[in-house]
C-alpha positions in Angstrom: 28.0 9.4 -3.7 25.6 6.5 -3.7 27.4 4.0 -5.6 24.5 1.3 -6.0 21.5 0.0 -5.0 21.8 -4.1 -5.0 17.8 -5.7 -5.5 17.1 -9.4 -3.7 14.0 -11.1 -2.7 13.7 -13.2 0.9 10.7 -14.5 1.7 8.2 -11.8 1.2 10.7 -8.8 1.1 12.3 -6.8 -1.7 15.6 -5.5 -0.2 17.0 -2.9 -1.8 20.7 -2.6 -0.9 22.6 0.9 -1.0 25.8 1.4 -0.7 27.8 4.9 -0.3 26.5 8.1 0.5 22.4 8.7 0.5 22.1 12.6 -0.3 20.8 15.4 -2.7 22.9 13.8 -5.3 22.1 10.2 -4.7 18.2 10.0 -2.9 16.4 10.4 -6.5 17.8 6.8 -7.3 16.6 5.7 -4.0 13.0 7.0 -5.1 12.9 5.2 -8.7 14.0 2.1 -7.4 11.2 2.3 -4.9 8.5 3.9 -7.0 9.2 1.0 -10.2 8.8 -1.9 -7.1 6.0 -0.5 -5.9 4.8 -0.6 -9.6 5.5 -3.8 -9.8 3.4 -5.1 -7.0 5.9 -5.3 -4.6 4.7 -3.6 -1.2 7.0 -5.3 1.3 9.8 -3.2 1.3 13.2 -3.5 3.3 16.0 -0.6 2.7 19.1 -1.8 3.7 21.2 1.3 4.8 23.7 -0.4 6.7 26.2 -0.2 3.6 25.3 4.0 3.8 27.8 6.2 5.7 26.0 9.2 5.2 22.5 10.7 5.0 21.1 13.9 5.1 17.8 16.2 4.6 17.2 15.0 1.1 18.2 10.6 2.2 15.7 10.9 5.1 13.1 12.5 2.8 13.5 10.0 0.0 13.2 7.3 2.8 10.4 8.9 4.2 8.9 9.4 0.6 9.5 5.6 0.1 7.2 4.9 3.7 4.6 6.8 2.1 4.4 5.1 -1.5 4.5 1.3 0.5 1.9 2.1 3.1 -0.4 3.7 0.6 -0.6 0.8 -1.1 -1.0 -0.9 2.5 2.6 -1.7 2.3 5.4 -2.1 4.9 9.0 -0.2 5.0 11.5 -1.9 7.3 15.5 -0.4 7.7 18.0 -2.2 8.1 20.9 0.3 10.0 24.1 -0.9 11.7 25.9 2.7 10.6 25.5 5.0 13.9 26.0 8.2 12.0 22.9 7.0 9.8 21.0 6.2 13.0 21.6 9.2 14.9 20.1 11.6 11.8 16.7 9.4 12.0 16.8 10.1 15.7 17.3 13.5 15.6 14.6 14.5 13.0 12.5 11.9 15.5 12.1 9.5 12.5 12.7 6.1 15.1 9.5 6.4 16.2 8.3 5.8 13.0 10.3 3.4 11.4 11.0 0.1 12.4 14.9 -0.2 12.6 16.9 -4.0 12.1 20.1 -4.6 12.8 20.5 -6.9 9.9 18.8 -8.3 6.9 18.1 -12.0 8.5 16.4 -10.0 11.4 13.8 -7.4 8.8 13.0 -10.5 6.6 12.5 -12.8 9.5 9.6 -10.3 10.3 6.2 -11.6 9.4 4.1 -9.3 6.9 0.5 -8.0 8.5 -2.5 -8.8 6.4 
């Protein structure tokens, strides 16, 4: 069960924290939080999933769902995953190759934003 989802801004970035498990249950909380951002302007995204030690069909699609909303609002979507059980479900769906992946927070907010 996803047991939060912690909000900060660095530098250009809204990271959204989770924490807990991101599935059928828990993915529709992912999707408001990232749907009232987006709402409020914010289209520089960071999901930090390194706090999540599980994901399935319904946490990729809400993450995927999130890549959509920032990018049609010529946004960007970075994810932050240290988990390797996290990792190895974006890799099997073939997801990596279309999200950028950080190994930390420092790292996906030390990226600059393209105009």
């Amino acid at each position: 069960m996803l047991s939060e989802i912690r909000r900060s801004v660095r530098n250009q970035w809204v990271v959204l924290a989770m924490t807990g498990e991101l599935d059928l249950g828990s993915s529709p909380v992912l999707r408001q939080a990232v749907v009232a951002e987006v709402a409020d302007g914010h289209h520089h995204l960071v999901i930090d999933l390194s706090g999540v030690d599980f994901i399935d069909s319904a946490g990729l699609g809400s993450v995927v769902g999130a890549l959509r909303r920032v990018r049609s609002h010529d946004g960007h979507l970075l994810l932050v995953c240290s988990e390797q059980r996290v990792l190895r479900a974006f890799q099997m769906c073939d997801l990596d190759r279309v999200f950028t992946f950080h190994v930390d927070v420092d790292s996906a907010v030390g990226t600059p934003v393209r105009v």
